[in-house]
mmJSON file of the N, C-alpha and C atoms, coordinates in Angstrom:
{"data_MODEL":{"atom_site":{
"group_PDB":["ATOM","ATOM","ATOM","ATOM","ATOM","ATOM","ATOM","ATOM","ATOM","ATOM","ATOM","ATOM","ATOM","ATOM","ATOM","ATOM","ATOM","ATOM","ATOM","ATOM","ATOM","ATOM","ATOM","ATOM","ATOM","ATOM","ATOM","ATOM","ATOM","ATOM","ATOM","ATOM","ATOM","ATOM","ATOM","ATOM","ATOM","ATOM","ATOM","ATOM","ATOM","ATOM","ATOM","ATOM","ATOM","ATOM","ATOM","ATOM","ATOM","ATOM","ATOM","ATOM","ATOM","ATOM","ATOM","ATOM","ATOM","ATOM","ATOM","ATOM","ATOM","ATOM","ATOM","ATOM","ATOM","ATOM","ATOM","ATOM","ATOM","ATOM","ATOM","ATOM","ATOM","ATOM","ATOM","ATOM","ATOM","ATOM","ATOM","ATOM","ATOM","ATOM","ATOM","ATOM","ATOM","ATOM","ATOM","ATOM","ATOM","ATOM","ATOM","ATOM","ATOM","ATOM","ATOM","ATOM","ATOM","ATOM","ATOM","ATOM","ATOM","ATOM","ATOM","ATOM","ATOM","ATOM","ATOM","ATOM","ATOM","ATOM","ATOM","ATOM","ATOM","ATOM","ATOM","ATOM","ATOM","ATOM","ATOM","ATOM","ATOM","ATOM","ATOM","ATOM","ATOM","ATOM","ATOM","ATOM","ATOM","ATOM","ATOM","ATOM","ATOM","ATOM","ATOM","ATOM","ATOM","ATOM","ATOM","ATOM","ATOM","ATOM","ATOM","ATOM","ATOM","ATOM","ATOM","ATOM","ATOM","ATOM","ATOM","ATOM","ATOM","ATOM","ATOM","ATOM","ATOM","ATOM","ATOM","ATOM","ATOM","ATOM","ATOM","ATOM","ATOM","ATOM","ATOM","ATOM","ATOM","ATOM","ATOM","ATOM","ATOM","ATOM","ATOM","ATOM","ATOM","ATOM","ATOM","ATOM","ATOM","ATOM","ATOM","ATOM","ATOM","ATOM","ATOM","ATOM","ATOM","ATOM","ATOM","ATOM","ATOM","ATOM","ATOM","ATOM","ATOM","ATOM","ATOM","ATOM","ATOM","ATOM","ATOM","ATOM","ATOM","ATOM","ATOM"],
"id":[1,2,3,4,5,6,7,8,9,10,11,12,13,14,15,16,17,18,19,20,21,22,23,24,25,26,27,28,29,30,31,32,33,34,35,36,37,38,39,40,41,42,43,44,45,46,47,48,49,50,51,52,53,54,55,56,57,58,59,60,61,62,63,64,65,66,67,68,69,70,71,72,73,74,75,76,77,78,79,80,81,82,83,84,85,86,87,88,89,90,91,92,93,94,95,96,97,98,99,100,101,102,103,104,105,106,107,108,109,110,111,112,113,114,115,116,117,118,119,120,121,122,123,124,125,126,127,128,129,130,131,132,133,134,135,136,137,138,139,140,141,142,143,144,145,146,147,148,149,150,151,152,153,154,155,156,157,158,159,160,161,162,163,164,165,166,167,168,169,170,171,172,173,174,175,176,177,178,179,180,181,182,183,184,185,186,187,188,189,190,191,192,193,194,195,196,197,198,199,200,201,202,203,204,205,206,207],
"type_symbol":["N","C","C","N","C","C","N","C","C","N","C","C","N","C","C","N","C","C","N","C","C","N","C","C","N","C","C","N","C","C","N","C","C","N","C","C","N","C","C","N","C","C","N","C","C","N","C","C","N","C","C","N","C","C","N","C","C","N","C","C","N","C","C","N","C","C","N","C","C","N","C","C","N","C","C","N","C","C","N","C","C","N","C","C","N","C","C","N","C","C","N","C","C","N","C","C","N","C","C","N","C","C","N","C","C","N","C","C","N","C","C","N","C","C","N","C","C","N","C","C","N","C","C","N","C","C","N","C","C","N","C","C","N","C","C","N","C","C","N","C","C","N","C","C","N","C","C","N","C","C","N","C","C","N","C","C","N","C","C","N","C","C","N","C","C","N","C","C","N","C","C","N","C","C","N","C","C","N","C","C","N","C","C","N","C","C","N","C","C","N","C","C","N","C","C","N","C","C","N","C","C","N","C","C","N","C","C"],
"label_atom_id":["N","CA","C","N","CA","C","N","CA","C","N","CA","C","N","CA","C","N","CA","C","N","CA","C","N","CA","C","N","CA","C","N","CA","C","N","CA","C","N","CA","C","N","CA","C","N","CA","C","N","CA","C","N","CA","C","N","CA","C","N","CA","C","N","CA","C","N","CA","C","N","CA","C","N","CA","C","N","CA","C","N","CA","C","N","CA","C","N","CA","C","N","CA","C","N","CA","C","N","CA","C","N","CA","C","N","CA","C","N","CA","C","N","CA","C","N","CA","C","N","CA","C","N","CA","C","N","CA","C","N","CA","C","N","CA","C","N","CA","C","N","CA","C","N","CA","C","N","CA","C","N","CA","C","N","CA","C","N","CA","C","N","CA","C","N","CA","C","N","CA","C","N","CA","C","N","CA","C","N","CA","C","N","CA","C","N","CA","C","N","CA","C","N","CA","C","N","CA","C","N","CA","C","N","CA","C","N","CA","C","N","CA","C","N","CA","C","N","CA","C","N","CA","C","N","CA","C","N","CA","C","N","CA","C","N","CA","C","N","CA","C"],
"label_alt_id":[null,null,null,null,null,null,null,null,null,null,null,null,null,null,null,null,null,null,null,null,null,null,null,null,null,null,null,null,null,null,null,null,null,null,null,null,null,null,null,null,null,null,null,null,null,null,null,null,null,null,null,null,null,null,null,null,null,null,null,null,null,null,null,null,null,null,null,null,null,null,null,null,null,null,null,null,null,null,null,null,null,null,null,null,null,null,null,null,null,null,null,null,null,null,null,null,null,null,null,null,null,null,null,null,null,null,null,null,null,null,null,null,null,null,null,null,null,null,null,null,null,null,null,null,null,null,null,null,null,null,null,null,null,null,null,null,null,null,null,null,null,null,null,null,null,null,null,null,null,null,null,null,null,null,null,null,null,null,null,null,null,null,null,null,null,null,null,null,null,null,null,null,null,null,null,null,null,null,null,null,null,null,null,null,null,null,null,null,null,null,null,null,null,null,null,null,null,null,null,null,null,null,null,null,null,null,null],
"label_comp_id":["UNK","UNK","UNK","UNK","UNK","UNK","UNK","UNK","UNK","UNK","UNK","UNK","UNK","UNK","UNK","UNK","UNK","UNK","UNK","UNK","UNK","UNK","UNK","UNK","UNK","UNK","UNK","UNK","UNK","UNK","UNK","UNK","UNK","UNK","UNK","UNK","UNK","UNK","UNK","UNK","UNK","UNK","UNK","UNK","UNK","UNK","UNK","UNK","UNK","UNK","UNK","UNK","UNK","UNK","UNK","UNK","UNK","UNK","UNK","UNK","UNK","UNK","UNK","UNK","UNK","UNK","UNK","UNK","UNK","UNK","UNK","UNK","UNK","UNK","UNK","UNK","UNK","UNK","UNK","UNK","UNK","UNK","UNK","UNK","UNK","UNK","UNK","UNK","UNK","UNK","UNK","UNK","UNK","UNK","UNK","UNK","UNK","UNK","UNK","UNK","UNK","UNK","UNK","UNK","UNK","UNK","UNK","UNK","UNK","UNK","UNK","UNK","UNK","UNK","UNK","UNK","UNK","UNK","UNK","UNK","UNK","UNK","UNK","UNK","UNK","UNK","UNK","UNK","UNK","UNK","UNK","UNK","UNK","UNK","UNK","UNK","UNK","UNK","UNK","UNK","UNK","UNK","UNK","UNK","UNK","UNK","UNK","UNK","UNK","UNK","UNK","UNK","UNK","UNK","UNK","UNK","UNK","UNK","UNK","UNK","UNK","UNK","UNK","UNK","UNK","UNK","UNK","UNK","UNK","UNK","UNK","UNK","UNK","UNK","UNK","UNK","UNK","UNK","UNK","UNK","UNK","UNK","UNK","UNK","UNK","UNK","UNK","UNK","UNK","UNK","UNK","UNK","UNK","UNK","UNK","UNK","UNK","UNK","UNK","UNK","UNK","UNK","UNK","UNK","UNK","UNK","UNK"],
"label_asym_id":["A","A","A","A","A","A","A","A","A","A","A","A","A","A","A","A","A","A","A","A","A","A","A","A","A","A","A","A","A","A","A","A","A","A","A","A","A","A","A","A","A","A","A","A","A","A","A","A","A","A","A","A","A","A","A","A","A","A","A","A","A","A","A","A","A","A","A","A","A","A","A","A","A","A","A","A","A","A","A","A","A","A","A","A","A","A","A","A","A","A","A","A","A","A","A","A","A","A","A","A","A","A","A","A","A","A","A","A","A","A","A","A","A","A","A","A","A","A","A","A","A","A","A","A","A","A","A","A","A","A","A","A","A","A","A","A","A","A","A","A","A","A","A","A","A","A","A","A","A","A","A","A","A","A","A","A","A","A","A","A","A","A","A","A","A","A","A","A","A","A","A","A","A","A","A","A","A","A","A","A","A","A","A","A","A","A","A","A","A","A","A","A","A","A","A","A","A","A","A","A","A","A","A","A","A","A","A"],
"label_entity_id":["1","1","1","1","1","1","1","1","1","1","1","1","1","1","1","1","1","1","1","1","1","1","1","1","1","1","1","1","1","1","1","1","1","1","1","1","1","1","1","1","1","1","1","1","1","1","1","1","1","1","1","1","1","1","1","1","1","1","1","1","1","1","1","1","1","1","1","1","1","1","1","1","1","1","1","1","1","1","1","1","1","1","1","1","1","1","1","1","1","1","1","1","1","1","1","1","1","1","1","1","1","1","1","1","1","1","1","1","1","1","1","1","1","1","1","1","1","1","1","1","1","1","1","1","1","1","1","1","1","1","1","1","1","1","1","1","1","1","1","1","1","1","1","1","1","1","1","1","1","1","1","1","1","1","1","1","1","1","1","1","1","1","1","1","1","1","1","1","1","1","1","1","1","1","1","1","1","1","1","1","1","1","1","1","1","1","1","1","1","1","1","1","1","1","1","1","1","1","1","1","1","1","1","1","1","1","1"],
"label_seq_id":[1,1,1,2,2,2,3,3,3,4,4,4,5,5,5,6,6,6,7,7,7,8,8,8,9,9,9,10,10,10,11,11,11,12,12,12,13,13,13,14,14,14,15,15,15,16,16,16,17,17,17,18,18,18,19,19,19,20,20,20,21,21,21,22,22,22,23,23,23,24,24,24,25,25,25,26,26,26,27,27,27,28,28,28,29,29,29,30,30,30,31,31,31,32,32,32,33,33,33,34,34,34,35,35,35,36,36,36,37,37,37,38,38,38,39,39,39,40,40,40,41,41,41,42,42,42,43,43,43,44,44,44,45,45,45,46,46,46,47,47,47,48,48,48,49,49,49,50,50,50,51,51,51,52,52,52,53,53,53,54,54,54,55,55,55,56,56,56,57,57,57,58,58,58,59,59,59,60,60,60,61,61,61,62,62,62,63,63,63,64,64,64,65,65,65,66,66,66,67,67,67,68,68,68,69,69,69],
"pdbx_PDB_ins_code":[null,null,null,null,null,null,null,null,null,null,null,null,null,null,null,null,null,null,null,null,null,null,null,null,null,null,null,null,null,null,null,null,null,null,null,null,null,null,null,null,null,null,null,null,null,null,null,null,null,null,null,null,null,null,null,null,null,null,null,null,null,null,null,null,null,null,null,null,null,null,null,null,null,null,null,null,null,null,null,null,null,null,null,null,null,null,null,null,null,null,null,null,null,null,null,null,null,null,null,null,null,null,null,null,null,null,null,null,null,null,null,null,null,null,null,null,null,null,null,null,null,null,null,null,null,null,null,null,null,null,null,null,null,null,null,null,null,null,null,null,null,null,null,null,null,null,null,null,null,null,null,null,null,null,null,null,null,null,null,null,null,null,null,null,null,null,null,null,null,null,null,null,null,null,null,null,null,null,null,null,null,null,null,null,null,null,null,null,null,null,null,null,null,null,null,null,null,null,null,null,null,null,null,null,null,null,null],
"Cartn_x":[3.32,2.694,1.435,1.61,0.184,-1.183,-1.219,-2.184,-2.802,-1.941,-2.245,-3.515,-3.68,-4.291,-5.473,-5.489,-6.509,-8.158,-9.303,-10.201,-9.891,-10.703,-10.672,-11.621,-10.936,-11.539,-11.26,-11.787,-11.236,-9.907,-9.771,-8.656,-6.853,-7.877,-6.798,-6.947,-6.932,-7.03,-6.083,-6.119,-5.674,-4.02,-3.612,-2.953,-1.843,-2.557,-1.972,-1.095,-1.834,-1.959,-0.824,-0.46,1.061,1.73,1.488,2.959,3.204,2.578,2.975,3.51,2.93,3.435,4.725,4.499,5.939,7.302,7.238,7.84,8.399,7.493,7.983,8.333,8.458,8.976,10.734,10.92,11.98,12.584,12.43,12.977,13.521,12.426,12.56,12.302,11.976,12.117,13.053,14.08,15.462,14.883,14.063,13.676,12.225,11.279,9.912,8.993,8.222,7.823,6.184,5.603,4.726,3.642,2.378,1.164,0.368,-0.345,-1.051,-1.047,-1.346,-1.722,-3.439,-3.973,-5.369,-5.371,-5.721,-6.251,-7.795,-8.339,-9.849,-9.87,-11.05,-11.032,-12.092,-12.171,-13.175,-13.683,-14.228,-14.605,-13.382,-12.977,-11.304,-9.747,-10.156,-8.908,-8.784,-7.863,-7.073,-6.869,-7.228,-6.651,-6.17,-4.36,-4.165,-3.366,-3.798,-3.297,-2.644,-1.144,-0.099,0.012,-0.312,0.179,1.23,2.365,3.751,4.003,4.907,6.102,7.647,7.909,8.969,9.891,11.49,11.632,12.881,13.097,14.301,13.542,12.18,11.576,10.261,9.751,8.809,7.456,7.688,6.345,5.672,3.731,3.28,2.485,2.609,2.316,1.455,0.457,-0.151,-0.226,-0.005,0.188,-1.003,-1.31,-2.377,-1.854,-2.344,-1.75,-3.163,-3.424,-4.46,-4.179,-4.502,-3.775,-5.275,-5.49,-6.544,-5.96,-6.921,-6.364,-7.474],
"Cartn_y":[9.585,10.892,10.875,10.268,10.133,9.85,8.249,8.059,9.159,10.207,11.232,11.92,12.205,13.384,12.01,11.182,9.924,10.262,9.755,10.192,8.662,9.06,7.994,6.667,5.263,4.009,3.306,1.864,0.238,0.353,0.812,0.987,1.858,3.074,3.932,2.696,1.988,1.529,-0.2,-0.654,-1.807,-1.294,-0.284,0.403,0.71,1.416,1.593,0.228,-0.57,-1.39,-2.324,-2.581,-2.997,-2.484,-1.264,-0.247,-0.759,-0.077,-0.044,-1.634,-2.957,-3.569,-4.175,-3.479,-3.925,-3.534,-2.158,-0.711,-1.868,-2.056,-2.47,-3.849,-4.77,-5.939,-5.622,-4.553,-4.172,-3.571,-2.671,-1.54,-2.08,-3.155,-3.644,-5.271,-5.821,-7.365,-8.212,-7.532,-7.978,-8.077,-6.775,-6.521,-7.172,-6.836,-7.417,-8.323,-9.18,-10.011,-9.321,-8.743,-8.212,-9.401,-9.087,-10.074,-9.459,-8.33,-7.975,-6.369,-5.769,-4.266,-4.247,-3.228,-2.933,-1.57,-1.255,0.04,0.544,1.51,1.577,3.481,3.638,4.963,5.427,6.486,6.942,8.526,8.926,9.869,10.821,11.703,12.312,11.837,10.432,10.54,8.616,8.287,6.752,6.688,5.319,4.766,3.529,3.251,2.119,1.597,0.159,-0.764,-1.619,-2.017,-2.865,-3.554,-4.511,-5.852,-6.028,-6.895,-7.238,-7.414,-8.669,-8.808,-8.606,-8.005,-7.856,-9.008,-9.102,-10.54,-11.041,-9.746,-10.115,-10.419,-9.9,-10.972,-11.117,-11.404,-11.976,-11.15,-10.192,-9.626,-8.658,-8.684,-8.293,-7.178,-6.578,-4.891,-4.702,-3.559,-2.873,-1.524,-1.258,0.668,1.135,2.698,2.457,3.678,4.113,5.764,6.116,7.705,8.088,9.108,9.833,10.945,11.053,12.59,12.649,13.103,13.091,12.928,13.914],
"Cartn_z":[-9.872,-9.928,-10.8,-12.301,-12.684,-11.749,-11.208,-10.073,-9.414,-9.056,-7.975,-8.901,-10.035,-10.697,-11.724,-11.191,-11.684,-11.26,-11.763,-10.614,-9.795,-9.041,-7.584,-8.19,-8.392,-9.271,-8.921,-9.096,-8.473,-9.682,-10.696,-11.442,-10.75,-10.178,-9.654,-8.419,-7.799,-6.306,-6.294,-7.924,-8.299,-8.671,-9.442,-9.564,-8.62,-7.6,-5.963,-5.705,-5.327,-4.743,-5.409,-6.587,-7.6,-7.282,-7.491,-7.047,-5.616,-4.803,-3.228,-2.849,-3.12,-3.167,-3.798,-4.861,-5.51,-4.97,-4.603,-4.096,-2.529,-1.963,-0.561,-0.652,-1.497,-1.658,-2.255,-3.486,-3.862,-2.889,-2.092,-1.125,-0.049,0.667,2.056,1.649,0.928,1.081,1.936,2.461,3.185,4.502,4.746,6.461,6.848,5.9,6.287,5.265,5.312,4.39,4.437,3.231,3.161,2.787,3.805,3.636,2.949,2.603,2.163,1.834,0.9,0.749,0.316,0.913,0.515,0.438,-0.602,-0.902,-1.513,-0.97,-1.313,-1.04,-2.304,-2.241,-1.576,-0.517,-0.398,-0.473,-1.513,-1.497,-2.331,-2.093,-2.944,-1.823,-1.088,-0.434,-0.794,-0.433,-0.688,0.874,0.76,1.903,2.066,2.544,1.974,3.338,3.338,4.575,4.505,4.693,4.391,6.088,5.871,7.122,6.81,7.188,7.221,8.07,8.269,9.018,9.243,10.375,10.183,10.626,9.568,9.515,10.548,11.38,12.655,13.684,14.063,15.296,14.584,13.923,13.024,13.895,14.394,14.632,13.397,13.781,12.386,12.951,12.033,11.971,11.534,11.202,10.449,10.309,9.39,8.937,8.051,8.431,7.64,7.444,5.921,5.455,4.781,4.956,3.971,3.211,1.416,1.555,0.068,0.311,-0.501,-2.091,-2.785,-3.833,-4.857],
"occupancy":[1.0,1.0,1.0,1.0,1.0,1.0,1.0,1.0,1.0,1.0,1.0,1.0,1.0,1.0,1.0,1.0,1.0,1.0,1.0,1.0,1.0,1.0,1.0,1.0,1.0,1.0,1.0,1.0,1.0,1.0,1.0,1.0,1.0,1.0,1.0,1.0,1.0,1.0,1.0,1.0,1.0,1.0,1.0,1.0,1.0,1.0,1.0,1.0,1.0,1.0,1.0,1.0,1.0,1.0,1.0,1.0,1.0,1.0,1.0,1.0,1.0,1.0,1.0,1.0,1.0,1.0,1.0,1.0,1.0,1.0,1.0,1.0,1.0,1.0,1.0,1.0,1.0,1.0,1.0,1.0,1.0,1.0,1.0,1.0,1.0,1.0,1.0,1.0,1.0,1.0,1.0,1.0,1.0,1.0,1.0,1.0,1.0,1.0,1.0,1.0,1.0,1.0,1.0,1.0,1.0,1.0,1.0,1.0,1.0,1.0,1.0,1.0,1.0,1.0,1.0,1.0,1.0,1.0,1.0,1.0,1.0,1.0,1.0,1.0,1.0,1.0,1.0,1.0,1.0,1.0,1.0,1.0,1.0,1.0,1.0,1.0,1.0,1.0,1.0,1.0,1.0,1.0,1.0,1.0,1.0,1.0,1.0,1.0,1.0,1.0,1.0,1.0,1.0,1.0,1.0,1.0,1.0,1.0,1.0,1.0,1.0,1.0,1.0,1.0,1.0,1.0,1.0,1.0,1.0,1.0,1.0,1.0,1.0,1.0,1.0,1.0,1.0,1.0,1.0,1.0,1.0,1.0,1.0,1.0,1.0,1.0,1.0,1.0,1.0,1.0,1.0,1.0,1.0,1.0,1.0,1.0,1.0,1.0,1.0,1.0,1.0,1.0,1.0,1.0,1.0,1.0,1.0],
"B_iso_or_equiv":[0.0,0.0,0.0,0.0,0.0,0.0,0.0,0.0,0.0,0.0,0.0,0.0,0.0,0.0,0.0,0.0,0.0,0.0,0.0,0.0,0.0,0.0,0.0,0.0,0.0,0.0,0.0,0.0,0.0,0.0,0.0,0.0,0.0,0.0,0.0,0.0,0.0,0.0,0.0,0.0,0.0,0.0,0.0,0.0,0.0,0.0,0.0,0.0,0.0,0.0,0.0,0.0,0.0,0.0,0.0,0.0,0.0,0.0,0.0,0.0,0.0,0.0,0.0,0.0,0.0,0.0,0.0,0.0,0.0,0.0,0.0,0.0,0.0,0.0,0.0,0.0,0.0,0.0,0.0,0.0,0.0,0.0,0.0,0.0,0.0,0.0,0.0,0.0,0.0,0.0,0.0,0.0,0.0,0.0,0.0,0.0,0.0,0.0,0.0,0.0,0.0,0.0,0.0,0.0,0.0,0.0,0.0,0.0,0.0,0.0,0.0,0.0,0.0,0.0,0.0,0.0,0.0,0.0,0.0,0.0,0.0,0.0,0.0,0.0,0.0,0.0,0.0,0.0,0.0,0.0,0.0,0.0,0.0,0.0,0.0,0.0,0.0,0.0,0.0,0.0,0.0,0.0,0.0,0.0,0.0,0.0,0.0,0.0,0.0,0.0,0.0,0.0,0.0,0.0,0.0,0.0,0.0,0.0,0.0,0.0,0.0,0.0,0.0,0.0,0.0,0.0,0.0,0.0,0.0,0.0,0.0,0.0,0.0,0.0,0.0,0.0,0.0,0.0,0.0,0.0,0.0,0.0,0.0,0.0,0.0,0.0,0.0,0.0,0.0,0.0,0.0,0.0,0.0,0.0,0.0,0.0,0.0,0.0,0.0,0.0,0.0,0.0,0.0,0.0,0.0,0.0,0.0],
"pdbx_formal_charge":[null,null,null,null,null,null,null,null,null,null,null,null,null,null,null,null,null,null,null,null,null,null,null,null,null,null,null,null,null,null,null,null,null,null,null,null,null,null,null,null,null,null,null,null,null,null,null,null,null,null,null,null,null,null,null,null,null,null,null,null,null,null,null,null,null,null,null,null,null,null,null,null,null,null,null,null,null,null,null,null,null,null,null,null,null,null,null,null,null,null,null,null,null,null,null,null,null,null,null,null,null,null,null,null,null,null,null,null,null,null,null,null,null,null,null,null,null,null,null,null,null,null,null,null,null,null,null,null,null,null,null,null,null,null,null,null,null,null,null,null,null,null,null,null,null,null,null,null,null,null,null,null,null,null,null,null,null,null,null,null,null,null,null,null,null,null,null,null,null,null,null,null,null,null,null,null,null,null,null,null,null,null,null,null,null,null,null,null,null,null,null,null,null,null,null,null,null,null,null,null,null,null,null,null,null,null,null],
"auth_seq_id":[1,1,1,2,2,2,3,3,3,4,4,4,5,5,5,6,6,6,7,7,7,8,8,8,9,9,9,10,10,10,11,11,11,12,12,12,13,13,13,14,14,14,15,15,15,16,16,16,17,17,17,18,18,18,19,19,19,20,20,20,21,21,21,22,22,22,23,23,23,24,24,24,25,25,25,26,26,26,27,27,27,28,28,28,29,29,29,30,30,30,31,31,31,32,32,32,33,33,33,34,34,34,35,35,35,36,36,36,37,37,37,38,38,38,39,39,39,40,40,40,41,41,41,42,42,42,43,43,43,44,44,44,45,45,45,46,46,46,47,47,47,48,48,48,49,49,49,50,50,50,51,51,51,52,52,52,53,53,53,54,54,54,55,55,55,56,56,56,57,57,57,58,58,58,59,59,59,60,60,60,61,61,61,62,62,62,63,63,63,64,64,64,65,65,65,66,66,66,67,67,67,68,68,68,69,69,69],
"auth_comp_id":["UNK","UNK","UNK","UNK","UNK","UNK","UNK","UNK","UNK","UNK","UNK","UNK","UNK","UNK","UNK","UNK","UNK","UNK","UNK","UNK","UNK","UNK","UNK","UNK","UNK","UNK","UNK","UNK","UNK","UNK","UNK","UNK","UNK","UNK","UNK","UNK","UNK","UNK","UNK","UNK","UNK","UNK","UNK","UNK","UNK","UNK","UNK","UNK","UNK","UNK","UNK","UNK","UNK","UNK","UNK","UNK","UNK","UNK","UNK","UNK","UNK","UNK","UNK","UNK","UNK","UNK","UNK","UNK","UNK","UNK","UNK","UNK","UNK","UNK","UNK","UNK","UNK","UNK","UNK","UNK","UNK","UNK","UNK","UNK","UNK","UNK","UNK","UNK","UNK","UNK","UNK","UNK","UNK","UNK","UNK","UNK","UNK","UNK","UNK","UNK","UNK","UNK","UNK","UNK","UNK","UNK","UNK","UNK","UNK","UNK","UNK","UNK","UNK","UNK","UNK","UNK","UNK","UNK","UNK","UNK","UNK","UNK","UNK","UNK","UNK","UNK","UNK","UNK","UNK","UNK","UNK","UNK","UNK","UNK","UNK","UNK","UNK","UNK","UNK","UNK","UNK","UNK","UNK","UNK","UNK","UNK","UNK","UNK","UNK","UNK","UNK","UNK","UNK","UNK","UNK","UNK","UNK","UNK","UNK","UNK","UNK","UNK","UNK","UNK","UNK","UNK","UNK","UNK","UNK","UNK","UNK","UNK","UNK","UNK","UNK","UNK","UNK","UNK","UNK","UNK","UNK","UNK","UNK","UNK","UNK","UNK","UNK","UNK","UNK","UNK","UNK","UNK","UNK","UNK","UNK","UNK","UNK","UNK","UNK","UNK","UNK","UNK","UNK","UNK","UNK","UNK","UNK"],
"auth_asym_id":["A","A","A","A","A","A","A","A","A","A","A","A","A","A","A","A","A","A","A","A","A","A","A","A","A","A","A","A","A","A","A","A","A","A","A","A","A","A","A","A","A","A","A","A","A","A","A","A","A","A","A","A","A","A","A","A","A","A","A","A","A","A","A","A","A","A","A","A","A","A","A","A","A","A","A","A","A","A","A","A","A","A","A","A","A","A","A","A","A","A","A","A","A","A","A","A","A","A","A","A","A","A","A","A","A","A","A","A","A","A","A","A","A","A","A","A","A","A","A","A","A","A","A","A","A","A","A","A","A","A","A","A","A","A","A","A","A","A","A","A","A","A","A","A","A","A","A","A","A","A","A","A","A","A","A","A","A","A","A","A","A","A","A","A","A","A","A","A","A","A","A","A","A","A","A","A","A","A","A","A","A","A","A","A","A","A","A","A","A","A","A","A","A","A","A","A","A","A","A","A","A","A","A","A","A","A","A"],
"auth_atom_id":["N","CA","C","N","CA","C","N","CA","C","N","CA","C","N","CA","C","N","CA","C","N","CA","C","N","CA","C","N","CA","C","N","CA","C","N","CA","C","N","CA","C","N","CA","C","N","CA","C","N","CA","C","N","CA","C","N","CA","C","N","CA","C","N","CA","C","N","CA","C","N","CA","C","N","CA","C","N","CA","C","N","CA","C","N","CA","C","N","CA","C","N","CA","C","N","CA","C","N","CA","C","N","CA","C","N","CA","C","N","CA","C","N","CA","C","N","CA","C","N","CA","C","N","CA","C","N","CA","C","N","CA","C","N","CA","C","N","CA","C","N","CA","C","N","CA","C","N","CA","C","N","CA","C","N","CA","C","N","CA","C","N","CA","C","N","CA","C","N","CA","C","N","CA","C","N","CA","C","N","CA","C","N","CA","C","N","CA","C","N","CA","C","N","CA","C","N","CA","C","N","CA","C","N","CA","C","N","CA","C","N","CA","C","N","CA","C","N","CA","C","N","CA","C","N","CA","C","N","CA","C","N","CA","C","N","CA","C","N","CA","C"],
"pdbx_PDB_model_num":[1,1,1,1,1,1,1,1,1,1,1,1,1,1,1,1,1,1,1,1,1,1,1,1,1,1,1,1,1,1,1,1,1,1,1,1,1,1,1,1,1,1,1,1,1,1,1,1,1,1,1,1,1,1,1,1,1,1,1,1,1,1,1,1,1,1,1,1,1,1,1,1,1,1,1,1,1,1,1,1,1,1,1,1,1,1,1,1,1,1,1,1,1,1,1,1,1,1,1,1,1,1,1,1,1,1,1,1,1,1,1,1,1,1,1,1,1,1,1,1,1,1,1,1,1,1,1,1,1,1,1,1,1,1,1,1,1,1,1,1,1,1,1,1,1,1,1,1,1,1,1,1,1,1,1,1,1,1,1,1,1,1,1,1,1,1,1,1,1,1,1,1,1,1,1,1,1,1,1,1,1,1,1,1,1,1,1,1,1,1,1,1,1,1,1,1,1,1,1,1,1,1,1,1,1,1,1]
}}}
């Protein structure tokens, strides 16, 4: 919740980017093997892109979420 009320920084964006990764390695590490998270701010909104695979037919994904801030 802090992050949310951050201004928008390669700090707030490095930040993101620990968490969310960390978050989906703890949560789901069992189901998908995460390749990468990117997060970048633009303007008052985040936008962050997690590749992964998922690890019962090894196909790879990409999700992309945006949420302003």
């Amino acid at each position: 919740m802090q992050l949310i009320f951050s201004p928008n920084s390669d700090i707030l964006a490095s930040a993101t980017q620990l968490t969310v990764q960390s978050a989906l390695q703890q949560w789901l590490g069992d189901l998908i093997k995460v390749e990468e998270v990117q997060v970048t701010g633009e303007d008052s909104t985040i936008r962050i892109v997690v590749k992964y695979v998922v690890l019962k037919n090894q196909e790879r994904k990409i999700e992309e979420f945006r949420k302003a801030i």
